[in-house]
C-alpha positions as MATLAB code, in Angstrom:
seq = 'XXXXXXXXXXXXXXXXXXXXXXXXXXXXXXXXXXXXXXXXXXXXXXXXXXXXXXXXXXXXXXXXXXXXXXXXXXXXXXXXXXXXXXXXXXXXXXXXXXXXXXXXXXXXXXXXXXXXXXXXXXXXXXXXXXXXXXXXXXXXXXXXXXXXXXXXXXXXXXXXXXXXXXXXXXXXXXXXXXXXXXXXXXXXXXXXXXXXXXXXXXXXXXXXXXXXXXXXXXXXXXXXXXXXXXXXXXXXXXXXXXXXXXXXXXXXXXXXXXXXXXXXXXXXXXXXXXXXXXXXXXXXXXXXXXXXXXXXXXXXXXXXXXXXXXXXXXXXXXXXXXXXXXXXXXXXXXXXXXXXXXXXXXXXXXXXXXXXXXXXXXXXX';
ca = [
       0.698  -16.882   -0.518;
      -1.037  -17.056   -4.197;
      -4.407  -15.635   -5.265;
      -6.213  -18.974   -7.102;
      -9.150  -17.510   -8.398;
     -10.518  -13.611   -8.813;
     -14.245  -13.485   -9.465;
     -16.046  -10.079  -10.834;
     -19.480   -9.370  -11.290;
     -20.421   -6.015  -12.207;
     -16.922   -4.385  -11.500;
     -15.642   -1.849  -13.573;
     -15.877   -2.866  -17.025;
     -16.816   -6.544  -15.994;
     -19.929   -7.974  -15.554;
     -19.727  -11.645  -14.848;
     -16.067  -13.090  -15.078;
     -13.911  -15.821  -13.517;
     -10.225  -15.470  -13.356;
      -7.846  -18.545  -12.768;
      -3.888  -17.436  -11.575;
      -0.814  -19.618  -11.867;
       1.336  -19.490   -8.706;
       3.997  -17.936  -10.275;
       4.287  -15.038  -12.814;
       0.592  -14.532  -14.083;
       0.385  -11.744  -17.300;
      -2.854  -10.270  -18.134;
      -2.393   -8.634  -21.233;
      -4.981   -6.608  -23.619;
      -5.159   -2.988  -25.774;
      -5.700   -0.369  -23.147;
      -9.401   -0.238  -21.110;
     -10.107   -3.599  -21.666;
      -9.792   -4.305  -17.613;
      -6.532   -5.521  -16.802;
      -6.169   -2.200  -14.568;
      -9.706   -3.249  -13.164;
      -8.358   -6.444  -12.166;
      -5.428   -5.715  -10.573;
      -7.430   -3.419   -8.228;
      -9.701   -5.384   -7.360;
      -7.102   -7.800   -5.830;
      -5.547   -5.244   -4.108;
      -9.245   -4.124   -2.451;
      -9.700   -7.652   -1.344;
      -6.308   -6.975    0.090;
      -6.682   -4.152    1.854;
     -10.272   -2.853    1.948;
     -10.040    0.440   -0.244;
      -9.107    0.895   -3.738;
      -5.738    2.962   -4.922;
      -7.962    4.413   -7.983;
     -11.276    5.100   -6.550;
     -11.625    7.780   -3.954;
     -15.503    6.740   -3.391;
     -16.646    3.064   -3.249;
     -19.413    3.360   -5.655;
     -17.399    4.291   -8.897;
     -16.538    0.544   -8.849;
     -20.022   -0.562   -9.614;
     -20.607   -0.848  -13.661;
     -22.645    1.458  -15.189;
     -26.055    1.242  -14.878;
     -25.705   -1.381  -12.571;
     -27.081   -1.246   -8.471;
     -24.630   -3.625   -7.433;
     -21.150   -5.136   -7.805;
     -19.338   -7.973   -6.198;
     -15.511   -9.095   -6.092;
     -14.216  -11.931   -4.137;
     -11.073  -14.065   -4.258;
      -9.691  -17.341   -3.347;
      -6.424  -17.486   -2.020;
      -3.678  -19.893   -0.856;
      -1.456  -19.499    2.212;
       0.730  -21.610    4.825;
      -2.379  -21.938    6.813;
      -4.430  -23.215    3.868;
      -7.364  -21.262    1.751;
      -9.014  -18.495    2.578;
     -11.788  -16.535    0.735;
     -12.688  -12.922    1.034;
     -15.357  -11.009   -0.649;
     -16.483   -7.667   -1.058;
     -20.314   -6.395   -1.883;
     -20.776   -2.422   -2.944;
     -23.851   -0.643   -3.649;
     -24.103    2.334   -5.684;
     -25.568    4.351   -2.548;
     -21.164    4.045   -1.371;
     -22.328    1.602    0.886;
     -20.194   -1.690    0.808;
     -20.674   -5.697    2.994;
     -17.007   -7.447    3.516;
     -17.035  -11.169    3.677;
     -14.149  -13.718    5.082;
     -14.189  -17.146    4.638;
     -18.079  -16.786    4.192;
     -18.967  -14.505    7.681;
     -19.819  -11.363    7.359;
     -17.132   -9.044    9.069;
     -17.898   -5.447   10.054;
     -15.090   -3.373   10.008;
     -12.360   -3.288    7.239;
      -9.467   -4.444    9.761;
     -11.178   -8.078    9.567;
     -10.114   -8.261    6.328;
      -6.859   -6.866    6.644;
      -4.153   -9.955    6.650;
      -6.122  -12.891    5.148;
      -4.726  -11.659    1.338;
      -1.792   -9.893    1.845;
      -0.442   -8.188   -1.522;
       2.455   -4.818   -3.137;
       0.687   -3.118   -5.685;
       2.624   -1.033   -7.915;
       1.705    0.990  -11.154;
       3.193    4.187  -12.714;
       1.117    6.215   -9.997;
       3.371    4.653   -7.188;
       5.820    7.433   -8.641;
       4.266    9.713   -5.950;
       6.099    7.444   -3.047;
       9.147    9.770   -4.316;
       8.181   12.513   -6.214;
       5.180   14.087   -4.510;
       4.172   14.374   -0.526;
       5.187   13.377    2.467;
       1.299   12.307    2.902;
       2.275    9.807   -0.578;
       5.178    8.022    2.241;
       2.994    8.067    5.381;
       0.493    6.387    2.986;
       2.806    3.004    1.971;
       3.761    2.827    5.551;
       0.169    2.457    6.719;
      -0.904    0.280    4.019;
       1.905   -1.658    4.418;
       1.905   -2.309    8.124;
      -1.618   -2.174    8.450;
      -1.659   -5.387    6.404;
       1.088   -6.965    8.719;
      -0.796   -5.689   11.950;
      -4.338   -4.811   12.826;
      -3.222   -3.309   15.800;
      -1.344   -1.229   13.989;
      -4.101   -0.160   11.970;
      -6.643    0.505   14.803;
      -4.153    2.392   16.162;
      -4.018    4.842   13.117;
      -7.940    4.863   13.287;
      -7.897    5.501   16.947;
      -4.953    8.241   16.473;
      -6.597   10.105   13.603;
      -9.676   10.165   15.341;
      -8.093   11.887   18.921;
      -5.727   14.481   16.163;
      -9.200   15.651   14.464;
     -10.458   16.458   18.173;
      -7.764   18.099   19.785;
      -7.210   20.472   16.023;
     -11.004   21.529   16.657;
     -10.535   21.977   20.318;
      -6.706   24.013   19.323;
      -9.018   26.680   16.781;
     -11.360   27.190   19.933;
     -11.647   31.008   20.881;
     -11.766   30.312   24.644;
      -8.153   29.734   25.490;
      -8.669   28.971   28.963;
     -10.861   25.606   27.895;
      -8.081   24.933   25.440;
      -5.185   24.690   28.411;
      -8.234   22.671   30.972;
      -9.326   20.366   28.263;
      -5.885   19.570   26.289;
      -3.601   17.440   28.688;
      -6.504   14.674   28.733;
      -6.529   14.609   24.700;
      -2.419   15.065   24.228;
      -2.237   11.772   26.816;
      -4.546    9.567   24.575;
      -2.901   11.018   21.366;
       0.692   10.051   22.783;
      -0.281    6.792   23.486;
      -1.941    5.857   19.944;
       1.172    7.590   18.334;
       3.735    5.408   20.254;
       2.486    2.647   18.585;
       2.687    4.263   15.058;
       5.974    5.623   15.606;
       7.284    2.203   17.095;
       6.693    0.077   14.651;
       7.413    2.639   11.511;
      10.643    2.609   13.047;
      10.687   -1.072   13.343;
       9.598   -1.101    9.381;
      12.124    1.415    8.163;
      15.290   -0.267   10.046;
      14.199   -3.441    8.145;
      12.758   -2.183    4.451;
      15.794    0.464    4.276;
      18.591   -1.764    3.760;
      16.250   -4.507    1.457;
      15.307   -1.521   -0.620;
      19.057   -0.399   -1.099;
      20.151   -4.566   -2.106;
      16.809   -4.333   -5.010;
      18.076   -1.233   -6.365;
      21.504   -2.198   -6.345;
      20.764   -5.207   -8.181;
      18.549   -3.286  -10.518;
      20.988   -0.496  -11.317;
      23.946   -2.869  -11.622;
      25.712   -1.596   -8.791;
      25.784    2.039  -10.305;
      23.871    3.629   -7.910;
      23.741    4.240   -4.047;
      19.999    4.501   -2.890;
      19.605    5.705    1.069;
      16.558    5.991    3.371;
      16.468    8.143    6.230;
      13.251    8.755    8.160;
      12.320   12.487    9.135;
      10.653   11.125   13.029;
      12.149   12.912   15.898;
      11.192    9.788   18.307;
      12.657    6.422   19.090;
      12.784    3.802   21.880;
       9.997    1.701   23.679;
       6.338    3.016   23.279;
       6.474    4.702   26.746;
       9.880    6.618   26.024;
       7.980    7.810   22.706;
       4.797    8.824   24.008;
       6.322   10.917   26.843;
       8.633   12.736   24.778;
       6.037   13.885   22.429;
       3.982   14.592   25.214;
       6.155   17.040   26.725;
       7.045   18.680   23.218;
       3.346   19.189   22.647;
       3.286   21.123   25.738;
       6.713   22.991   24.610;
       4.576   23.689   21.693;
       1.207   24.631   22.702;
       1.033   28.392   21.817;
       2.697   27.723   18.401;
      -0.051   25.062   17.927;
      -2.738   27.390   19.316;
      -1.433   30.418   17.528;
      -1.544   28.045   14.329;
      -4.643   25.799   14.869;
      -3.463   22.520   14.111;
      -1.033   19.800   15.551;
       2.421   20.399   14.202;
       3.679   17.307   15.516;
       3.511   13.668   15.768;
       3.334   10.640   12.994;
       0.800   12.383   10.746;
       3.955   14.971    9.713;
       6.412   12.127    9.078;
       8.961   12.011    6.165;
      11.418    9.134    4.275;
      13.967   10.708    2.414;
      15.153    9.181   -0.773;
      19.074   10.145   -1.413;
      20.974    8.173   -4.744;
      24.665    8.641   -4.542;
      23.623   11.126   -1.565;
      21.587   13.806   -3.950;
      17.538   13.664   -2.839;
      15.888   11.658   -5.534;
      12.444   14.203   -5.385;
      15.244   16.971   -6.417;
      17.703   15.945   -8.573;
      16.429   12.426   -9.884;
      15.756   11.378  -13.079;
      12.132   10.069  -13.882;
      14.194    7.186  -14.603;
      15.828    7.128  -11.373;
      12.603    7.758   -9.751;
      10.953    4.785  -10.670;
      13.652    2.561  -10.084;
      13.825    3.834   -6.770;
       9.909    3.312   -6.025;
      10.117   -0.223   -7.410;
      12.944   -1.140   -5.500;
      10.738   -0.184   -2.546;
       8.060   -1.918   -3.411;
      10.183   -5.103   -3.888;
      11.627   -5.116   -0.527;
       8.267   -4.673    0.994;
       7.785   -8.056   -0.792;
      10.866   -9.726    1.581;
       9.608   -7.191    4.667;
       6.055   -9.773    4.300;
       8.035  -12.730    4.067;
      10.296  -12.270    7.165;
       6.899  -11.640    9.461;
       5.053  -14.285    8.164;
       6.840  -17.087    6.359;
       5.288  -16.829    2.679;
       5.791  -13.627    0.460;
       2.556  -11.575   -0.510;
       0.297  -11.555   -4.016;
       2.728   -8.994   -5.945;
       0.933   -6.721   -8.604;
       2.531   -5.102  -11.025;
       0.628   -2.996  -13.091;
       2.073   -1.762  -16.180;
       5.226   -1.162  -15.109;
       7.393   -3.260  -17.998;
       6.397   -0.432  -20.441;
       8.048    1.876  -18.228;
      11.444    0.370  -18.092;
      14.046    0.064  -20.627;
      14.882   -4.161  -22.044;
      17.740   -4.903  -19.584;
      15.691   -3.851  -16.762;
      12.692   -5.682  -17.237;
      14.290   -8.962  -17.569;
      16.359   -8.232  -14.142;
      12.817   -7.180  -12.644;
      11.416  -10.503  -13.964;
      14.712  -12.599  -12.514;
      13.678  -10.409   -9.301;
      10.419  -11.396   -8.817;
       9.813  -15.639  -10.008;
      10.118  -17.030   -6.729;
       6.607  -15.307   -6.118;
       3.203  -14.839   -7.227;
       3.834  -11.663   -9.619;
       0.598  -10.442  -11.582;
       1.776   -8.417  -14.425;
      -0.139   -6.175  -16.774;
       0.984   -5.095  -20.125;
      -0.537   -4.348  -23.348;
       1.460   -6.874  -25.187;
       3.516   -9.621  -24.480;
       7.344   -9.457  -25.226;
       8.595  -13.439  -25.051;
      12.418  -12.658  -25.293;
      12.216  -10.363  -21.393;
      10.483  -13.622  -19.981;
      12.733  -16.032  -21.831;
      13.356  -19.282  -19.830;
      10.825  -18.568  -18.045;
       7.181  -19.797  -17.378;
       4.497  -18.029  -17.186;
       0.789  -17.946  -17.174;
      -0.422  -15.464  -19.653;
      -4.516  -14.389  -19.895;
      -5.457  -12.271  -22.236;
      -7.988   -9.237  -21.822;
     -10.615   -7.649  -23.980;
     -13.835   -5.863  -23.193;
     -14.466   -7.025  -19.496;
     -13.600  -10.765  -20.864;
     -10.460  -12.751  -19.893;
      -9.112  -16.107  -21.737;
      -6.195  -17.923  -21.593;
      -3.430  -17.416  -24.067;
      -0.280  -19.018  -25.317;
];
């Protein structure tokens, strides 16, 4: 798969541009805020349906502007596909496929599939467990809209049962909780099934990228931190019964202390935890790594790898390992950002380079 076209009108720092991508490595490069950034999120929204800068919808739309609109043309086995996206500076946003209006953001969840990763990703292994949970979800969620209506549907049923768990009236609590923990089970199997699924296939791709971008030197590990495995029935009634085994320390605590929304990967290099004793340097590797094997984890579902972004990450990594990131990624569409352009780490190479400045894009040598 291979973005052909992004168009932005009144998006970020843009207010009525056309950009053309290569189907190979693509480099948008420009002095800081001139939009590159801008650009490479607004594939990723098209993507997925949210932004990983924005926390509110609106803060996309230019200043001063009512409106802002971002849509995409993309390539895939199964031909083109379009997908737009309409926001309104009252946070209210219209989604678009092929041309139909769609109403929920799981419609436009697997007709662009892309890996975004910029210097924030470092939270996939320094910061919270929420930061993990997160590139699970957005990763499967692209692969599966089951799997995403699932989390919705899950979310939904934990919010319930936590207001139901800080309810004085204990007697309602131990009536009313066996008919939420069933429907909670259920959803979670699902999660927990296919996370597992995920991390048996992503763990040993992400320890072959690292290896190949540390030169062998280091040992990277994942273990997941979920207590449940087997067939979505064998999940849902273990966690049933330990949420029963549980229900005073839940009650005395007034939350759910189990289930997919407290899972964990843990990161080990030469078997030390990454988060502890890891270099930044380390770190990074380690995220990227990740983030390329989610690349293969695309490919083996569907047959074609995903858009990969990759937002200025070259600045971030010494000369030897930005060429072997560049060898990693030509065989796929790679969108790079970078304030300049250094010919000798894409030597041999071609490449489409567009250059940035002010909201306006044009195509360089």
């Amino acid at each position: 798969m291979y973005i052909k076209s992004l168009s932005l009108k009144n998006f970020r720092n843009y207010s009525d541009e056309e950009i053309c991508f290569s189907d190979g490595i693509n480099i948008l490069t420009g002095a800081n805020a001139q939009g590159k950034t801008n650009a490479a999120e607004a594939i990723f929204f098209l993507c997925t349906g949210y932004s990983p800068r924005a926390n509110r919808d609106k803060l996309v739309v230019k200043n001063g502007e009512e409106q802002a609109e971002i849509s995409a043309v993309a390539s895939s086995l199964y031909g083109d596909v379009s997908v737009k996206i309409d926001f309104h500076v009252s946070d209210r946003k219209t989604l678009y496929v092929n041309g139909i209006q769609v109403l929920k953001i799981g419609e436009i969840l697997g007709n662009m599939n892309s890996v975004f990763f910029n210097p924030s990703e470092l939270k996939l292994v320094q910061e919270s467990p929420e930061d993990r949970r997160r590139f699970m979800n957005v990763s499967l969620s692209q692969m599966s809209k089951n799997y995403f209506y699932a989390l919705q549907r899950y979310n939904k049923i934990l919010s319930q049962r936590n207001i139901l768990l800080k309810d004085p009236d204990y007697k309602l609590i131990r009536e009313t909780l066996p008919i939420w923990d069933e429907q909670l089970t259920k959803q979670a199997a699902k999660i927990i099934k296919a996370r597992n699924a995920f991390l048996s296939e992503i763990s040993p791709l992400a320890e072959e990228k690292h290896a190949y971008l540390s030169d062998g030197k280091e040992t990277l590990k994942m273990k997941t931190e979920s207590n449940y495995y087997g067939t979505e029935e064998e999940i849902a009634y273990a966690m049933y019964e330990d949420l029963k085994t549980g229900l005073d320390r839940d009650m005395r605590l007034g939350y759910t202390s189990i289930g997919p929304h407290r899972d964990d990967i843990k990161f080990t290099l030469n078997g030390d935890d990454v988060r502890v004793f890891g270099s930044q340097g380390q770190q990074r590797t380690v995220a990227l790594s990740l983030k390329l094997a989610e690349t293969e984890t695309f490919f083996n579902k569907f047959g074609e790898y995903p858009i990969l972004i990759l937002d200025d990450v070259l600045s971030e990594l010494d000369k030897k390992r930005q060429r072997k990131l560049v060898g990693a990624v030509e065989h796929l569409q790679t969108i790079f950002t970078a304030t300049g352009l250094d010919r000798s780490v894409f030597k041999g190479r071609t490449f489409n380079r567009l250059i940035v400045d002010s909201g306006k894009v044009k195509q360089g040598k």
